[in-house]
C-alpha positions, 0 to 999 in steps of 0.5 A: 803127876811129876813123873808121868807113869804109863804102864807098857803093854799088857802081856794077856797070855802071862795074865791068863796064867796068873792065879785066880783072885789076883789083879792081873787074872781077873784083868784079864777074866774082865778083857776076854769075858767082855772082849775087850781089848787092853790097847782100844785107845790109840795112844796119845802124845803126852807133854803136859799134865791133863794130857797125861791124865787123859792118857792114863785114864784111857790106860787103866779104864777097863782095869778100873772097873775091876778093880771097883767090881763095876761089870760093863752095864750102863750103871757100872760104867757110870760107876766108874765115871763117878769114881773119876770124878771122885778121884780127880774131879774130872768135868768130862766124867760128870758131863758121861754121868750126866748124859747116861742119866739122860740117856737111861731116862729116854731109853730105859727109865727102869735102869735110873735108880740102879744107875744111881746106886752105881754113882754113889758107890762109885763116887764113894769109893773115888773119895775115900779111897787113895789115889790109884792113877798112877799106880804102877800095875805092871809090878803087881799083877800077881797081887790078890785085888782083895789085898790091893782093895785093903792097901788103897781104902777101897770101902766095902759095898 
């Protein structure tokens, strides 16, 4: 966290040319298949540490789902949100686990046991694996994510 690294501006059009398989094609695969923007979140001044995480956080979100091999369902996203608190031990990832679990329950209780596969995996794959907030992705958006997945400990699921 001493350094504070945020990533500069994603150049979609140099990622759409990338090859299959790599971080930064399916970055973008994920972006245009979900219309996602890479910049949803405004940027936020950074001049301590937790603004620091959240920043980065908001950065590296959809990134982070690829990454995990979570989708955009209400499970997936709660994947992810059990893989930051596996991580970091984010309160504000619990309190999203918390109230999609509730959530699901009221609007769609057939989705609970999925959505609890999800967190564990996710959970999982946040304590086991090395840290990847401040990762520098910028450098490697060429890289087979098979290959970034081996270098971080990503366990298989």
């Amino acid at each position: 966290m001493e350094a504070r690294y945020l990533d500069p501006a994603v150049d979609l059009n140099h990622l759409s040319k990338l090859e299959d398989g790599t971080i930064g094609k399916e970055y973008w695969r994920h972006l245009k298949d979900n219309n996602l923007d890479p910049i949803f979140y405004p940027d936020i001044p950074v001049e301590n540490d937790l603004q620091w995480l959240s920043m980065r956080g908001r950065q590296i979100h959809d990134l982070t789902h690829v990454i995990l091999g979570f989708g955009t369902e209400v499970s997936d996203e709660l994947g992810v949100q059990a893989y930051t608190l596996g991580q970091i031990t984010d309160p504000s990832a619990a309190m999203i686990i918390g109230g999609g679990i509730f959530n699901a329950g009221f609007k769609k209780p057939w989705t609970i046991p999925e959505c609890f596969e999800a967190i564990i995996r996710g959970y999982h794959m946040g304590r086991s694996s090395d840290f990847i907030i401040g990762v520098n992705f910028s450098t490697m958006w060429d890289k087979p994510l098979e290959e970034f997945r081996a270098e971080i400990g990503m366990p298989a699921f």
